[in-house]
C-alpha positions as CSV (number, residue, x, y, z in Angstrom):
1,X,51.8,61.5,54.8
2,X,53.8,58.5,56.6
3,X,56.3,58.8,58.5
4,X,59.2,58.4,56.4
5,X,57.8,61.0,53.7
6,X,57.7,63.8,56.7
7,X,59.9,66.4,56.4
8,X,61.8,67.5,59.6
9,X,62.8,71.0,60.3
10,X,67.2,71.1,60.3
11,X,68.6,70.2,64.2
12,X,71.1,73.4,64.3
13,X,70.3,77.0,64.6
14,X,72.1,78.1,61.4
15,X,70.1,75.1,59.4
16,X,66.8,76.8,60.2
17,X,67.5,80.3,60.4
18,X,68.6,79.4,56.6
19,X,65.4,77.7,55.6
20,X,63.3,80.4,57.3
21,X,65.4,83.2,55.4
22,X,65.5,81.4,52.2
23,X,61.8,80.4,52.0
24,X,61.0,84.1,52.5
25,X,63.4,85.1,50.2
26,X,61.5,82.5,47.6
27,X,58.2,84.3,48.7
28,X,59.9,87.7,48.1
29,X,61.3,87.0,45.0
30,X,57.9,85.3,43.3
31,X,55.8,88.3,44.9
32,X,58.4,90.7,42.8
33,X,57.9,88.7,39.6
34,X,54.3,89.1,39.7
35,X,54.3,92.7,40.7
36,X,56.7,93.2,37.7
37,X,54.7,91.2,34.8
38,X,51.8,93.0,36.4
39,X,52.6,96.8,36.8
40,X,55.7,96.8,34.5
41,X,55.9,94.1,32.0
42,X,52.2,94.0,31.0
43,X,51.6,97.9,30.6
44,X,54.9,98.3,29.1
45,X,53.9,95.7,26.3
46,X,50.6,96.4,25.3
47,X,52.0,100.1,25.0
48,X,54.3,98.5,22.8
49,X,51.6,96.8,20.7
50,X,49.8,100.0,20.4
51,X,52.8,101.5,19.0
52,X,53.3,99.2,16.8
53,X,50.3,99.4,15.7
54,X,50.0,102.5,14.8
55,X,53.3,103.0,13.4
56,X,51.5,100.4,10.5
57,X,48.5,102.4,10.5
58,X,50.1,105.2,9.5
59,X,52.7,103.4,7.1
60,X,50.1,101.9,5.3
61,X,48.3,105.8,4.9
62,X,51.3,107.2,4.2
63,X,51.9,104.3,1.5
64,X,48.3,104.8,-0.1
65,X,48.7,108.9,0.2
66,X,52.1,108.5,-1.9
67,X,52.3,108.6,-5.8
68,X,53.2,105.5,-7.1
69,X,56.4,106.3,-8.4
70,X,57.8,107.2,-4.5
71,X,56.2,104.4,-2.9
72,X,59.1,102.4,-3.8
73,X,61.4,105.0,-1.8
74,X,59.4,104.9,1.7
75,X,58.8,101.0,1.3
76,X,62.6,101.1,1.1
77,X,63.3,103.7,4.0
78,X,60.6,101.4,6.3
79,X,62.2,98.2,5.7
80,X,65.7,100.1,6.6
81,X,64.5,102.5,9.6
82,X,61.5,100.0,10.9
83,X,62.2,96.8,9.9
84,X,59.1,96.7,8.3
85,X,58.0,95.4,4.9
86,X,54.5,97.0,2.8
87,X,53.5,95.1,-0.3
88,X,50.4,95.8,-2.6
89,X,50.9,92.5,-4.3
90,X,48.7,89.8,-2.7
91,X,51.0,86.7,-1.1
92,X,48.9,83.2,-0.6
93,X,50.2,82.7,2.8
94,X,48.8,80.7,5.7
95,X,47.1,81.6,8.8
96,X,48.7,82.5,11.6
97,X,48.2,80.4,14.0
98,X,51.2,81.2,16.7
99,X,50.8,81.7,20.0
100,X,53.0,84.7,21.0
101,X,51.6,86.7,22.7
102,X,53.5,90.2,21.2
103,X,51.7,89.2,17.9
104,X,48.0,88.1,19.6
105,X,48.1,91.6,21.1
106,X,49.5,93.3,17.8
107,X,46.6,92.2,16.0
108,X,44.0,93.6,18.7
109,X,45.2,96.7,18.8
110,X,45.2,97.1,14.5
111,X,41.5,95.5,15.3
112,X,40.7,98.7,17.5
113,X,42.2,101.2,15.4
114,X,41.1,100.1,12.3
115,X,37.5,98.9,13.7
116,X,37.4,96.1,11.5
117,X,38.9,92.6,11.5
118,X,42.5,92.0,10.9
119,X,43.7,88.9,9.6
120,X,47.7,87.9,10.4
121,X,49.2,85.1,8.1
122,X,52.4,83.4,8.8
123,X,55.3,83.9,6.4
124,X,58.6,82.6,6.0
125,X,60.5,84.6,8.6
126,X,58.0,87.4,9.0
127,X,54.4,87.6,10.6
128,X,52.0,89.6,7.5
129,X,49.3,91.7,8.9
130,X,46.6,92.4,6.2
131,X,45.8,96.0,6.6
132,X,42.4,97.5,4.5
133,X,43.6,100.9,3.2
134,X,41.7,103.3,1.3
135,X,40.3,100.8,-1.2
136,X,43.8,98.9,-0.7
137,X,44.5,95.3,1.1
138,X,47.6,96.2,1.8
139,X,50.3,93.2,3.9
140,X,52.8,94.7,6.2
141,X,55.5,91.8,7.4
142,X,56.7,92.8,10.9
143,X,59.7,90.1,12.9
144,X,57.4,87.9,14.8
145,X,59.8,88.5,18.4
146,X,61.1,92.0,18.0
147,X,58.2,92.9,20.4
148,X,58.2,89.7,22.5
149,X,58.2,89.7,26.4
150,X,59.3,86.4,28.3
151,X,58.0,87.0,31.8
152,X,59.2,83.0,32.6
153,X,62.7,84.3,32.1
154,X,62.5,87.3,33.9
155,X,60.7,85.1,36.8
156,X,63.2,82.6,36.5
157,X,66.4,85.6,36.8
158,X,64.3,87.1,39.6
159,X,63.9,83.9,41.6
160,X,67.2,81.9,41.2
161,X,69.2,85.1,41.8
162,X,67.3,86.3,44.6
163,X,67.3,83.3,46.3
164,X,71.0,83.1,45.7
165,X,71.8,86.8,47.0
166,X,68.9,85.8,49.9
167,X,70.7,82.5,50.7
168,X,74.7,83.7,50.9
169,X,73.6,87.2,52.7
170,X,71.2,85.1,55.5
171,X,74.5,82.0,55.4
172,X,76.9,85.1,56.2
173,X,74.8,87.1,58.8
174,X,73.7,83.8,60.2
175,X,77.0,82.4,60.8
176,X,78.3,85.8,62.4
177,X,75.5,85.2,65.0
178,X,75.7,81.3,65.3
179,X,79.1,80.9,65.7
180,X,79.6,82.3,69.3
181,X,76.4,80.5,70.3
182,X,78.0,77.5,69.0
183,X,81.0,78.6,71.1
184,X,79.2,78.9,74.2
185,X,77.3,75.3,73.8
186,X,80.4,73.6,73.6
187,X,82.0,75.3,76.2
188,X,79.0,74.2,78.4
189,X,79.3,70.9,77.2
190,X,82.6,70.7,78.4
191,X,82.1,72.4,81.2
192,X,82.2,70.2,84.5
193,X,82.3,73.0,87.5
194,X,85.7,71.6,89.2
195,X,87.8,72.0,85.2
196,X,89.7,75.3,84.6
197,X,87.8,76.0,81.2
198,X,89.1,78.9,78.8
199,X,86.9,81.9,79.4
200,X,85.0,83.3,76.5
201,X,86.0,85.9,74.3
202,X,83.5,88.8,75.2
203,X,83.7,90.5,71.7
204,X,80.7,91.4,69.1
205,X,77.4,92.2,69.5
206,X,76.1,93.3,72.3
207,X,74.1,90.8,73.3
208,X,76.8,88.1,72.8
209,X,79.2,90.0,74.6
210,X,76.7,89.6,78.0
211,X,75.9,86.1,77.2
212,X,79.7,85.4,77.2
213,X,80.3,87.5,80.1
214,X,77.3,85.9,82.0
215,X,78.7,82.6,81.1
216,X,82.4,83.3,82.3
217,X,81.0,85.0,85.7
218,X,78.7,81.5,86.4
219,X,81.3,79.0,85.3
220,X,83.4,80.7,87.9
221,X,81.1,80.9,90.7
222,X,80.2,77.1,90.1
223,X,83.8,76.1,90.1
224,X,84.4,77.4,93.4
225,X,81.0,76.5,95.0
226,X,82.3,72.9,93.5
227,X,85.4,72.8,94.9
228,X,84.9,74.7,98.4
229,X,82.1,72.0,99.0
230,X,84.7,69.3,97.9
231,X,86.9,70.7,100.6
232,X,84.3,70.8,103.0
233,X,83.4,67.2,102.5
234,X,87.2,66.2,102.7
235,X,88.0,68.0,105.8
236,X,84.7,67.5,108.0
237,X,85.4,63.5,106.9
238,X,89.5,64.0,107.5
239,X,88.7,65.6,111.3
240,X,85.8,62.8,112.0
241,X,88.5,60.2,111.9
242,X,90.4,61.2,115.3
243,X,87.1,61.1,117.4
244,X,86.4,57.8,115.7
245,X,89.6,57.0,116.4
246,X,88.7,57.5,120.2
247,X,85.6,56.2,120.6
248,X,87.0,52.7,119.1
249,X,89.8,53.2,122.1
250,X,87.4,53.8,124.6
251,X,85.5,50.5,123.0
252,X,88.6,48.9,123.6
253,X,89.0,50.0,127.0
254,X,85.7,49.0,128.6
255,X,85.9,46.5,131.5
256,X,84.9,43.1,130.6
257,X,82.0,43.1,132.1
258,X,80.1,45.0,129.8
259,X,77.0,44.0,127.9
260,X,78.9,42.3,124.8
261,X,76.2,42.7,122.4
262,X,76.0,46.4,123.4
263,X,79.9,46.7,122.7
264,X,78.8,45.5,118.9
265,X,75.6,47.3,118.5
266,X,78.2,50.8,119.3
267,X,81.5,48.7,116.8
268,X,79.2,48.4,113.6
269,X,77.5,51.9,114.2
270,X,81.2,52.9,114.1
271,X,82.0,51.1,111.0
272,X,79.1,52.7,109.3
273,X,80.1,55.8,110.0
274,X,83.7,55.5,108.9
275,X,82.7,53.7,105.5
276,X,80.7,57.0,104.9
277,X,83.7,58.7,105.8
278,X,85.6,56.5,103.6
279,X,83.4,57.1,100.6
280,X,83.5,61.0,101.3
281,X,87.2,61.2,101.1
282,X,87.0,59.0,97.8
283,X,84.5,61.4,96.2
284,X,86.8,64.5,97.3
285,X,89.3,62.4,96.0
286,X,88.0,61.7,92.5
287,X,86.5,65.0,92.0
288,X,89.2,66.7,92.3
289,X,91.6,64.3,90.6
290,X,93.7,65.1,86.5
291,X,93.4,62.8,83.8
292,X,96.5,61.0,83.1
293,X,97.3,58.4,80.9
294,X,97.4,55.0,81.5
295,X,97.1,51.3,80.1
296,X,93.3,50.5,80.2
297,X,93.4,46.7,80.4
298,X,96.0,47.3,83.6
299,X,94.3,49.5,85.8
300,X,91.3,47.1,85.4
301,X,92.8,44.2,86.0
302,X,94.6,46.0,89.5
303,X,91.3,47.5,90.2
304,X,89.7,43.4,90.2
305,X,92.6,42.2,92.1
306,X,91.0,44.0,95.4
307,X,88.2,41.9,95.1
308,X,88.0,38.3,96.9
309,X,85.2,36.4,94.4
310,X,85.9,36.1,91.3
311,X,85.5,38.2,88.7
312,X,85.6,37.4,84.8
313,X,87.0,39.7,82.7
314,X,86.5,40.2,79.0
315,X,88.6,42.4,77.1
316,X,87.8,43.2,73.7
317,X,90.8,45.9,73.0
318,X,95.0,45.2,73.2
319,X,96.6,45.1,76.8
320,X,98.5,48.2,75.1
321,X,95.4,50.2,74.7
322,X,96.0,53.7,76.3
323,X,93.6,56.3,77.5
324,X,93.7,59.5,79.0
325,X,91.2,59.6,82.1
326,X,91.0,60.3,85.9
327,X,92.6,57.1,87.0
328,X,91.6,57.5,90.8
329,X,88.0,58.0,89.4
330,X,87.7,55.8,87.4
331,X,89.1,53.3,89.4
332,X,86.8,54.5,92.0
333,X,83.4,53.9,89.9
334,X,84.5,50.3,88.6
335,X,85.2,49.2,92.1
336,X,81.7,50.9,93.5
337,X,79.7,49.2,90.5
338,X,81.8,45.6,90.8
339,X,81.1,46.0,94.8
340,X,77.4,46.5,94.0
341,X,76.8,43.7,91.8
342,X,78.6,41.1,94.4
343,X,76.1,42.7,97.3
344,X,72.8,41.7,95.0
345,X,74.6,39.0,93.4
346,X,77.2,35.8,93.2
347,X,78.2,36.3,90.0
348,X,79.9,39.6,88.2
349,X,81.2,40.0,84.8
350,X,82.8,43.0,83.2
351,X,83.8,43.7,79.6
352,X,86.0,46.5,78.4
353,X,86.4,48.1,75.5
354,X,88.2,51.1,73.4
355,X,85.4,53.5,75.1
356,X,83.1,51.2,77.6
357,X,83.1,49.4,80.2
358,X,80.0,47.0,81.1
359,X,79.5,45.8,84.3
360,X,76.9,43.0,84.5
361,X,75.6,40.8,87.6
362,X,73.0,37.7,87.5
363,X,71.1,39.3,90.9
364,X,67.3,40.2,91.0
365,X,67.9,43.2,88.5
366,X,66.9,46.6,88.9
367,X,62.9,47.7,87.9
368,X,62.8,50.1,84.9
369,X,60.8,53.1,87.2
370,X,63.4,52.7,90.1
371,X,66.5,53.2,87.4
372,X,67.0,56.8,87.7
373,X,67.0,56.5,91.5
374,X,69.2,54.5,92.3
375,X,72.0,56.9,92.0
376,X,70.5,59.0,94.6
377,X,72.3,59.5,97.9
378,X,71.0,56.8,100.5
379,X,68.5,55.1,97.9
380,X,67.9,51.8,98.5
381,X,65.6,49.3,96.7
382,X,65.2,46.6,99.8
383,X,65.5,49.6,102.4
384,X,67.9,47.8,104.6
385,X,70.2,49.5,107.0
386,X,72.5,46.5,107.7
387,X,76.0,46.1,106.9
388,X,75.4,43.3,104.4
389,X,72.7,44.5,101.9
390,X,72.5,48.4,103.0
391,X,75.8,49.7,103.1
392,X,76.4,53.4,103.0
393,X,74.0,54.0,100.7
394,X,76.5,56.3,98.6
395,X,78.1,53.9,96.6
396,X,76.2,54.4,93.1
397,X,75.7,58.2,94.0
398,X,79.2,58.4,93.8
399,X,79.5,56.9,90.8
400,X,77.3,59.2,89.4
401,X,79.1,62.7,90.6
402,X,82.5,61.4,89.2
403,X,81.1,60.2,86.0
404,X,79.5,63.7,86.1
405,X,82.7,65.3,86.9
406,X,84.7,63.8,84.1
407,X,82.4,64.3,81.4
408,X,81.5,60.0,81.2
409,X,78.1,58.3,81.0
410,X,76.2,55.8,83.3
411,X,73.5,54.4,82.1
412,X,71.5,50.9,83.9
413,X,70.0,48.5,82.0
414,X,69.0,44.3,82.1
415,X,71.8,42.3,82.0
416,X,71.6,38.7,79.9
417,X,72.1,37.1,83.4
418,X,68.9,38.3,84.8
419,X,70.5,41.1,87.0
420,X,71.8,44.6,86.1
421,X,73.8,45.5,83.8
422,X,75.7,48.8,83.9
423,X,76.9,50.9,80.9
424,X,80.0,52.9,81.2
425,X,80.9,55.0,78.1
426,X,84.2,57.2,79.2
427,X,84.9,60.5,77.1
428,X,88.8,59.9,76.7
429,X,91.7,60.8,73.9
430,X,92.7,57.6,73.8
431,X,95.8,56.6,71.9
432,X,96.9,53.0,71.3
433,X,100.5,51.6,70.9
């Protein structure tokens, strides 16, 4: 079977627990039919063709036992009480040649009773059964479906409505159960450790009621780890600024006579360290940081104005636009990714859009199997340490946490001018005037 002939199993919990309900219910309701036709049906209608066939039997002895002058009377009283009708005279009628099955099975049982052939010939409205009586070839007419059984109906009833009863019972229970897992996927969608998320109901079953209690008691544990390790990082970095501050004084304060390339050597070891200061306190920062809204096209524009090269900007929605984001953040993660295309690169383009921002450079590109690591903490591709190329080494890790944070999504890829390109797709309730 190809490919596009395969038949794939639903995505969603309730789709399959459906199918898997429903195809049993099929199997269910087709086993039932069979048992019926089987150990009901059959039995009850070959003990209705052995009735029936000896109710004629004994019509047509009863008819040859008779004086001629009452058969008239009982051939009367049959037709009105039995709906059958005994004639002497001889009718040229055809073969039957039908295929019910009522009538097949009729004409077996008159076989076994009367241990001799019987012949059926098809009439007008009623099915003659020639029955040898007593020197007599007597014809009984008998309704050719009085006596008939249609198991394809009753299958057909049995299946369509069981599947129907199967199908609404499993849709109902289903959804019961589904719903509050759906609950609790979105919720952990959603759920970004440092947001004040509604709590789930614990109601229902039992075992719902501990997954939803599990859930609340972990999304509150994470949200403080979250934020007491963001308020760690912003006060250990907030106190390491005064003694900073003092060892650049006591820089300052050395005699003259001092090796200068020493001096330097102890300045940019000092700059290092407050840049990674600087990009801890802007991570705190971000993390921590409410969406508000804002004009898109603005804050990108302010956020390029920083920046001493040139930048081209392409803007592919209205200077009106509006979204509803982390402005700080996101401000934050366009300067880190415009920064790092500059470092690798002399040439940096970035496009916005209603939802996405692209940030592209023409530098030597990122390799497919180092694209995932780059937003490590202190990953570097040309493992420098110097202030040019090397930097903190936390600039596209921090990209990463606040696009965590805030629910966006990073993503590195080739850009058309041979360098990276990177994809930012931002989860916002936008709203355009």
């Amino acid at each position: 079977m190809s490919k596009g002939l395969r038949l794939r199993a639903p995505a969603s919990l309730l789709g399959r627990t459906n199918l898997t309900l429903g195809v049993s219910g099929m199997l269910i309701a087709v086993i039932s039919t069979i048992a019926l036709y089987v150990f009901v049906i059959d039995p009850i209608a070959e003990r209705s063709a052995d009735d029936e066939a000896a109710l004629l039997v004994l019509s047509a002895q009863t008819w040859v036992e008779l004086p001629p002058a009452a058969r008239p009377y009982f051939e009367l009283e049959l037709a009105q009480n039995h709906d059958l009708i005994i004639s002497a005279a001889r009718q040229e009628l055809p073969v039957y040649e039908g295929s019910l099955d009522a009538m097949l099975l009729l004409q077996q049982k008159l076989q076994q009773r009367l241990a001799t052939e019987v012949v059926l010939l098809d009439g007008d409205e009623l099915v003659w059964a020639e029955v040898p009586m007593a020197g007599y070839s007597l014809q009984i007419g008998v309704a050719p479906d009085r006596r008939d059984t249609q198991p394809l109906y009753v299958a057909i009833i049995i299946v369509s409505l069981g599947a129907a009863i199967v199908f609404f019972t499993s849709l109902f229970v289903v959804q019961r159960v589904t719903r509050p897992l759906v609950k609790v996927a979105k919720q952990a969608e959603r759920f970004r450790g440092l947001e004040n998320i509604e709590p789930l109901a614990e109601t229902g079953p039992r075992e719902l009621v501990s997954l939803a209690r599990n859930f609340n008691t972990m999304a509150s544990e994470i949200s403080m780890l979250l934020a007491n390790r963001t308020t760690l990082m912003a006060g250990i970095s907030h106190d390491l600024r005064t003694p900073l501050t003092r060892m650049r004084l006591a820089l300052a304060l050395l005699p003259d006579d001092i090796d200068k390339q020493l001096v330097r050597r102890f300045e940019n070891n000092l700059e290092s360290m407050d840049e990674l200061i600087r990009d801890a306190l802007r991570f705190a920062k971000g993390a921590g940081e409410k969406s508000q809204e804002f004009e898109l096209v603005t804050i990108v524009e302010d956020t390029l104005g920083i920046f001493e090269q040139d930048v081209e900007l392409r803007v592919n929605v209205t200077r009106s636009h509006r979204v509803i984001l982390a402005p700080n953040a996101f401000s934050r993660v366009l300067t880190n990714l415009v920064a790092n295309g500059f470092k690798h690169g002399g040439q940096v383009i970035v496009t916005v859009t209603a939802m996405e921002l692209v940030v592209m450079d023409d530098g030597p590109g990122i390799p497919a199997e180092h694209r995932n690591q780059i937003f490590q903490p202190f990953f570097r591709l040309d493992r420098s340490r110097n202030a040019t190329t090397g930097g903190s080494g936390l600039g596209l890790a921090i990209v990463d946490q606040l696009c965590q944070t805030h629910g966006w999504t990073i993503t590195v890829g080739e850009s058309p001018l041979g360098g990276a390109k990177f994809t930012l797709v931002f989860d916002s309730k936008e709203r355009s005037d």
